[in-house]
C-alpha positions as CSV (number, residue, x, y, z in Angstrom):
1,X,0.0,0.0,0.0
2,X,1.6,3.4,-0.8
3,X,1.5,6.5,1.5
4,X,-1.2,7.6,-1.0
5,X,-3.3,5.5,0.3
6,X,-3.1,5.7,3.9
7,X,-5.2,8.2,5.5
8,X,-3.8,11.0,6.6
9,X,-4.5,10.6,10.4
10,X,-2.4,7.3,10.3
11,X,0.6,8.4,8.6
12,X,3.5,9.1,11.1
13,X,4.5,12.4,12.0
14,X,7.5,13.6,10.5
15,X,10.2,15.4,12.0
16,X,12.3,18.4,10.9
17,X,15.1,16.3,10.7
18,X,17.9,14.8,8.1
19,X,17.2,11.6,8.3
20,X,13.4,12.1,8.1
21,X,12.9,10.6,11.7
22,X,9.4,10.0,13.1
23,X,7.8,10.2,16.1
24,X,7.0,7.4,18.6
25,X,4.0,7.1,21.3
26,X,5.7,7.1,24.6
27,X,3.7,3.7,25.0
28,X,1.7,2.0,22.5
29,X,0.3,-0.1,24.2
30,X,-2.0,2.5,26.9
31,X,-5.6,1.7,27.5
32,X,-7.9,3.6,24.9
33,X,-10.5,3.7,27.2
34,X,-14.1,2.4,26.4
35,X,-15.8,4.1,23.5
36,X,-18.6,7.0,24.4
37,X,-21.8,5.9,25.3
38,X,-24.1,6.3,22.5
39,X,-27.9,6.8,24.1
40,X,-30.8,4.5,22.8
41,X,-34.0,6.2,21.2
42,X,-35.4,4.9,23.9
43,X,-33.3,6.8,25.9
44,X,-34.3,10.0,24.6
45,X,-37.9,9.4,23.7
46,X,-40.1,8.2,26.0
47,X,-42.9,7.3,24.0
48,X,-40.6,4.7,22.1
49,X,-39.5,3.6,25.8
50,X,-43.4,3.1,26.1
51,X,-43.8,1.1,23.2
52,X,-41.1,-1.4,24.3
53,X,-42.6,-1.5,27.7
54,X,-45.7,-2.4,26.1
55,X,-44.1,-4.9,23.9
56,X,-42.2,-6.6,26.7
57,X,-45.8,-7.0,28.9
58,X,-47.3,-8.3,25.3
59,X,-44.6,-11.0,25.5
60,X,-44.9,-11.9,29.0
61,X,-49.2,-11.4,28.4
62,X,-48.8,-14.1,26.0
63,X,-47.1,-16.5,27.8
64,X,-49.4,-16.8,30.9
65,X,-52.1,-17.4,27.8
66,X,-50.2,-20.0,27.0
67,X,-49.7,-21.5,30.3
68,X,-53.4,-21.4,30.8
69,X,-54.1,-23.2,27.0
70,X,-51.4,-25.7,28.2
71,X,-53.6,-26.7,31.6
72,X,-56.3,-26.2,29.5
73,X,-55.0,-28.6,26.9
74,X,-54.5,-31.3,29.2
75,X,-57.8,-31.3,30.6
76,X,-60.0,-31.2,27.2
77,X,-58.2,-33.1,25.2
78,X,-58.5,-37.0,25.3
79,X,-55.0,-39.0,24.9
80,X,-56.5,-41.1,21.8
81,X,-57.6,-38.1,20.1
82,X,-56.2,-37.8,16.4
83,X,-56.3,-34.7,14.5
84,X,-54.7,-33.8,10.8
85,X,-52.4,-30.4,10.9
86,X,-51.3,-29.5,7.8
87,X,-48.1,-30.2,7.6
88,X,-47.4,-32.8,10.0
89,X,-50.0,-34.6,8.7
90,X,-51.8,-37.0,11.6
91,X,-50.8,-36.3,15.1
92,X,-51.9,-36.4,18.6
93,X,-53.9,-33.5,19.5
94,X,-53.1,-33.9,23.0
95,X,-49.4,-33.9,22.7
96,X,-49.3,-31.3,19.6
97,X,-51.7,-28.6,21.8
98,X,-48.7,-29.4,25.1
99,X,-46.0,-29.2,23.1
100,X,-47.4,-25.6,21.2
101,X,-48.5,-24.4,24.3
102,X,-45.4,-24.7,26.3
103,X,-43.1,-23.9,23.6
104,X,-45.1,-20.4,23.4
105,X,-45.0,-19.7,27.1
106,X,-41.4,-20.5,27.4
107,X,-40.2,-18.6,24.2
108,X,-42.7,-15.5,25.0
109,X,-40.8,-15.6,28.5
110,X,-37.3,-15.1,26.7
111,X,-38.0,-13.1,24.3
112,X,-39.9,-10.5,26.4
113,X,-36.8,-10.7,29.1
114,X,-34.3,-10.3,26.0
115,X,-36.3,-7.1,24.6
116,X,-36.9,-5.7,28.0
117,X,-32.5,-6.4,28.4
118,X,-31.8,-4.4,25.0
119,X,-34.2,-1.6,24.9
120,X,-35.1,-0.3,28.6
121,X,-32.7,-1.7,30.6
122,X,-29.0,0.2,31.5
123,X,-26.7,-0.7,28.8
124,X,-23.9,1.9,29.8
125,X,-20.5,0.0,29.7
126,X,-18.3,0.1,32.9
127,X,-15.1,-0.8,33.9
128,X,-13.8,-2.3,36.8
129,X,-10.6,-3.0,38.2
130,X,-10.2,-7.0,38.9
131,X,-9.3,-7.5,43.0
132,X,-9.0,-10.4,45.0
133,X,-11.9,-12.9,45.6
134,X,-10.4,-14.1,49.0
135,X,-11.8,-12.4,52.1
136,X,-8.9,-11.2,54.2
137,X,-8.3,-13.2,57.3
138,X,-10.2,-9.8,59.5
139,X,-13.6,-10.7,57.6
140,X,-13.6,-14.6,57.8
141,X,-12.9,-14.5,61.6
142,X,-15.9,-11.9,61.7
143,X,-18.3,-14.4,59.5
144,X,-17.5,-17.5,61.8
145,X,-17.8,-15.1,65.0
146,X,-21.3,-13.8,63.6
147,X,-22.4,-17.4,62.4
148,X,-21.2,-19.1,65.6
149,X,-23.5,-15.9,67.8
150,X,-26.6,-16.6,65.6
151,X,-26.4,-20.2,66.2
152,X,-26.2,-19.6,69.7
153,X,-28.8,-17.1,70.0
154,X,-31.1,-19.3,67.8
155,X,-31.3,-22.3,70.3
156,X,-31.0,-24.6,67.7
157,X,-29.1,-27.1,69.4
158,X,-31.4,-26.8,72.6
159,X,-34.7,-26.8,71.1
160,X,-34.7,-30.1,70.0
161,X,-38.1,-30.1,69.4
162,X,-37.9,-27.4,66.9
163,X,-34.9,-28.7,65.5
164,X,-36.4,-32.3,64.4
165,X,-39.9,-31.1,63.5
166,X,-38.1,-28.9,60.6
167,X,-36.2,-31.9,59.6
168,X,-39.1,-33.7,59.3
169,X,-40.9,-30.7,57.4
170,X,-38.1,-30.4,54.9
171,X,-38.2,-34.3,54.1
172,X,-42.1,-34.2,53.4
173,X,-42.2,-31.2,51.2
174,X,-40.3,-33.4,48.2
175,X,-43.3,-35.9,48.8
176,X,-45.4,-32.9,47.3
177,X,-43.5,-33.4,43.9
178,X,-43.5,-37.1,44.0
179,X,-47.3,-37.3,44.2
180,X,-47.3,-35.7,40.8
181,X,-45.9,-39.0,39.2
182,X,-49.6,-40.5,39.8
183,X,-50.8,-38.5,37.0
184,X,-48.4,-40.4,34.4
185,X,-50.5,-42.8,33.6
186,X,-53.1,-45.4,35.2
187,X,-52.3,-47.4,37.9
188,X,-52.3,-51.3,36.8
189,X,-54.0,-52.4,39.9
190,X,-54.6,-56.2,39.4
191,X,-55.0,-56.0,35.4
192,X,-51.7,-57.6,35.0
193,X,-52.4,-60.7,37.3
194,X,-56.0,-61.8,35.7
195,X,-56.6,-63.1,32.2
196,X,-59.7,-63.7,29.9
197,X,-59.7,-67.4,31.0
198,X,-62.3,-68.1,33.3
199,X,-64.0,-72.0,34.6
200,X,-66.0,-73.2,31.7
201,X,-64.4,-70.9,29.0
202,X,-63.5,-73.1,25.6
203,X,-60.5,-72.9,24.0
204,X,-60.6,-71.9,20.6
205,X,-58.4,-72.5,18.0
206,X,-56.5,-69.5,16.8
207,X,-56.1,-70.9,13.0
208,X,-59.3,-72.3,12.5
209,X,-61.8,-70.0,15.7
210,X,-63.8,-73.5,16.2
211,X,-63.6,-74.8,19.5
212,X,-61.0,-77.5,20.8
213,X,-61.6,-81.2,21.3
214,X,-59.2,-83.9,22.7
215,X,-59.1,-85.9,18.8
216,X,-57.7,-82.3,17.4
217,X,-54.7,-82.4,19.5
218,X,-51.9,-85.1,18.4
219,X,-49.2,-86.3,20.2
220,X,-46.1,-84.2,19.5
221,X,-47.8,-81.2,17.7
222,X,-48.1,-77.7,18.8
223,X,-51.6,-75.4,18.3
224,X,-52.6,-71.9,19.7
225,X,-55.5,-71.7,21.2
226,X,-57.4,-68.7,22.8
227,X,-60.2,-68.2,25.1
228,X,-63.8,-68.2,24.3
229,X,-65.4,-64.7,23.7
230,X,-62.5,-62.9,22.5
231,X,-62.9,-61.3,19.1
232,X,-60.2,-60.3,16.7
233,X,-62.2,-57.1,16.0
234,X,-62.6,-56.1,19.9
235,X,-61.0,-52.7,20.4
236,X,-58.8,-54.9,23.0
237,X,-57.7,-57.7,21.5
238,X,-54.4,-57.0,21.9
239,X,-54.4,-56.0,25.1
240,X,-55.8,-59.2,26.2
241,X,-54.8,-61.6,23.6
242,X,-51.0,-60.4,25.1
243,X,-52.2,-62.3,28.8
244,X,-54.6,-64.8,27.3
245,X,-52.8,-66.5,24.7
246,X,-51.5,-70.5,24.9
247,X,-49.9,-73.5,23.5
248,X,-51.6,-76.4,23.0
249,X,-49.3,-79.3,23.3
250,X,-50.4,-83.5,23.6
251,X,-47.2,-85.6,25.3
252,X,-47.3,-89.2,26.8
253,X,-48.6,-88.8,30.0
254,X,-45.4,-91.6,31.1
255,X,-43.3,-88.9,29.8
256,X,-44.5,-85.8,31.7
257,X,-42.6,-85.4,34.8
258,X,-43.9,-82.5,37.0
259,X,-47.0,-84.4,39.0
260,X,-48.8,-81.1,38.8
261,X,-48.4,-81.1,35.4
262,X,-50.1,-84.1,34.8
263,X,-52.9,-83.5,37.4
264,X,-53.7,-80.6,35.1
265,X,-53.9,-82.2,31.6
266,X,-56.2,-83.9,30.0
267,X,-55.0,-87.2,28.4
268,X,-51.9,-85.6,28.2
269,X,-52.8,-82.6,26.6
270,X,-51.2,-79.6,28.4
271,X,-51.8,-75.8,28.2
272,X,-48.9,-73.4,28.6
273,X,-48.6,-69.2,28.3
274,X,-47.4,-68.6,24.8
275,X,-46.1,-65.7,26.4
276,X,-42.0,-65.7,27.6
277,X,-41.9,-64.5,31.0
278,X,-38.4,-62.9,30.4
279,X,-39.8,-59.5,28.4
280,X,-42.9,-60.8,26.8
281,X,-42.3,-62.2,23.5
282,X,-44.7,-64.9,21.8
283,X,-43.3,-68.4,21.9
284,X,-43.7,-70.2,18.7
285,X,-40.6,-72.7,18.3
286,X,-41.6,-76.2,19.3
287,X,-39.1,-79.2,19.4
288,X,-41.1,-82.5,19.2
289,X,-38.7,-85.0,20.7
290,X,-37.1,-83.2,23.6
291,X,-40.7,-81.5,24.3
292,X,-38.3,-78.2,24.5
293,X,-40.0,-74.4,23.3
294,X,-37.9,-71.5,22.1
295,X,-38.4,-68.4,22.6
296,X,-36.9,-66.5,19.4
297,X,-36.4,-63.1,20.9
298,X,-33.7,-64.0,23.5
299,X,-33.4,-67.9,23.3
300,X,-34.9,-68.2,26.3
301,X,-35.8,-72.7,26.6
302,X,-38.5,-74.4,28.7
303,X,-38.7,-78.2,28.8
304,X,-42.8,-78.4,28.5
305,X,-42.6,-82.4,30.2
306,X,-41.1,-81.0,33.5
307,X,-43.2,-78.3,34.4
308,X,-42.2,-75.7,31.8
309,X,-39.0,-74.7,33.6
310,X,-36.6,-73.0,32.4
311,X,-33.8,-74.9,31.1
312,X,-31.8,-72.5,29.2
313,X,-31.7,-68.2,28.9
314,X,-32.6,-64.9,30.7
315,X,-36.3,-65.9,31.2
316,X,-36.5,-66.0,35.0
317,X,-39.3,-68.4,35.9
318,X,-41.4,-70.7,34.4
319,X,-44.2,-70.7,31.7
320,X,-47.6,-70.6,33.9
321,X,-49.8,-73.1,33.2
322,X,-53.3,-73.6,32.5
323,X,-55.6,-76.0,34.4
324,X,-58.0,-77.4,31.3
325,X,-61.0,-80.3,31.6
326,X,-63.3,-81.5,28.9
327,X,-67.2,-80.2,29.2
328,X,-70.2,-81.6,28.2
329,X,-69.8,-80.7,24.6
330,X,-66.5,-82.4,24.3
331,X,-64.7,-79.8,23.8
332,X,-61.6,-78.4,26.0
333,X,-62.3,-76.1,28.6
334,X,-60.5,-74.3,31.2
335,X,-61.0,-75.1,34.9
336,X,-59.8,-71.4,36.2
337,X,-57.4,-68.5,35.8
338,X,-53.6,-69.1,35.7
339,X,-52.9,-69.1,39.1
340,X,-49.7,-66.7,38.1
341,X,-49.3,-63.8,36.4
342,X,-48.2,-64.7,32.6
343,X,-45.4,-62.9,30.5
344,X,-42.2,-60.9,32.9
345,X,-42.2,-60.1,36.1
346,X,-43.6,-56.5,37.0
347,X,-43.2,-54.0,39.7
348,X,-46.8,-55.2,41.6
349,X,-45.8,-58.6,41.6
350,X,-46.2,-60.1,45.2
């Protein structure tokens, strides 16, 4: 860049000497200081400092709205309801109204605190010399000595009485937030111990939906079967077809081991939960000669001649099992509920 270039009020100073000489700041490196405060409009004008006062309660006037559409929200809304927004298409109307809501209360909350920061609040620049966080040894005596008086004066170690109670106080108060968790959801009571399968209820053959009878069953094959009444159309048929379901299975009564077992078959037909009480997942893998079942999800084995234990994998007890009879039709029947809850175990379990 040549000298032509460089404005004038950067070009060195010359000197009135031979060699040309120029010269030098006695330190270059000095503290320029912060620039000059330059005032907002709403500094000057107060009607402007009006309108962004205005603005800023619009903000925060908006959020509480939103608040209140958010409780509002929850209450009218039904958790099944499904409603089309263009463009995200199908959603839940309960969770797209909570999640509108709140993100409109929270982001009228920030951006009326930002405004309020930039327009009306001090924004004059100041500068201040760094000193020592420490308290000197004067002021920490002094702390300790006032602590130590206020202690004493306060009786807290002698009013023991007063002392406990506001332990116990402080420990309950959490137990405020923790009674909030009740709302997540219904509580299971005891639908995870019963089934469908009642005394007298037929079981029905999943494949073909006609009822069960001894001659159906032959030795060494495997059927589904579920209980009488239960439609595929029912709004919950999967709810209870998960609990309800079972294998069908006809061994040699000389080679089922568990005496219970056999008590509860009928000629040696035996009804098991389809259901693998490691996490839940539908049996389906039968193995004729060892009278083993698989579970494919985790590889979970139970040996169906001894009781359905478990012989191999994760799964942590045994297949329940389902006491069955013949009626007066012929056809196979239960005699009750499992007397265990079917699938994994779960937090109500006694």
């Amino acid at each position: 860049m040549s000298s032509q270039e460089i404005p004038d009020e950067n070009l060195p100073a010359e000197q009135g000497t031979a060699h040309g000489a120029v010269e030098v700041a006695d330190d270059p490196f000095a503290d320029p200081g912060l620039p000059a405060h330059k005032p907002r409009i709403q500094d000057i004008d107060e009607r402007a400092a009006k309108r962004s006062e205005r603005a800023v309660a619009f903000m925060f006037t908006l959020s509480m709205l939103a608040t209140i559409g958010f409780i509002a929200s929850y209450v009218i809304f039904p958790v099944d309801k499904i409603v089309y927004i263009w463009p995200f298409g199908h959603v839940s109307a309960l969770n797209f109204s909570l999640g509108l809501t709140l993100g409109v209360a929270l982001f009228a909350i920030g951006a009326g605190a930002v405004h309020w920061a930039r327009t009306l609040m001090s924004d004059v620049e100041v500068a201040d010399d760094r000193h020592a966080i420490e308290a000197t040894p004067e002021v920490k005596a002094k702390v300790l000595a006032d602590f130590a008086a206020g202690a004493e004066e306060s009786a807290f170690g002698r009013r023991k009485l007063i002392r406990n109670t506001m332990f116990g106080a402080l420990a309950l108060v959490p137990l405020s937030g923790v009674m909030l968790l009740r709302d997540l959801g219904p509580l299971p009571e005891k639908k995870l111990r019963n089934t469908l399968w009642a005394k007298g209820k037929q079981l029905i053959n999943m494949n073909t939906m006609e009822p069960l009878r001894p001659e159906d069953v032959a030795v060494g094959s495997l059927t589904f079967a579920m209980p009488e009444g239960l439609e595929e159309g029912a709004h919950d048929f999967q709810n209870q077809i998960a609990k309800a379901a079972l294998m069908i299975i006809r061994i040699e009564p000389d080679n089922i081991k568990d005496k219970r077992e056999r008590e509860w078959a009928h000629e040696g037909i035996v009804a098991f939960s389809k259901i693998c009480t490691h996490v839940g997942c539908p049996i389906s893998l039968y193995e004729q000669q060892t009278h083993h079942v698989l579970c494919p999800c985790h590889q979970s084995t139970f040996d169906l001649s001894d009781g359905a234990r478990v012989i191999f994998g994760p799964a942590g007890h045994a297949l329940p099992q389902l006491r069955i009879g013949v009626n007066s039709e012929g056809n196979l029947e239960a005699l009750g509920d499992f007397e265990e809850p079917v699938g994994p175990a779960f937090w109500e379990r006694g």
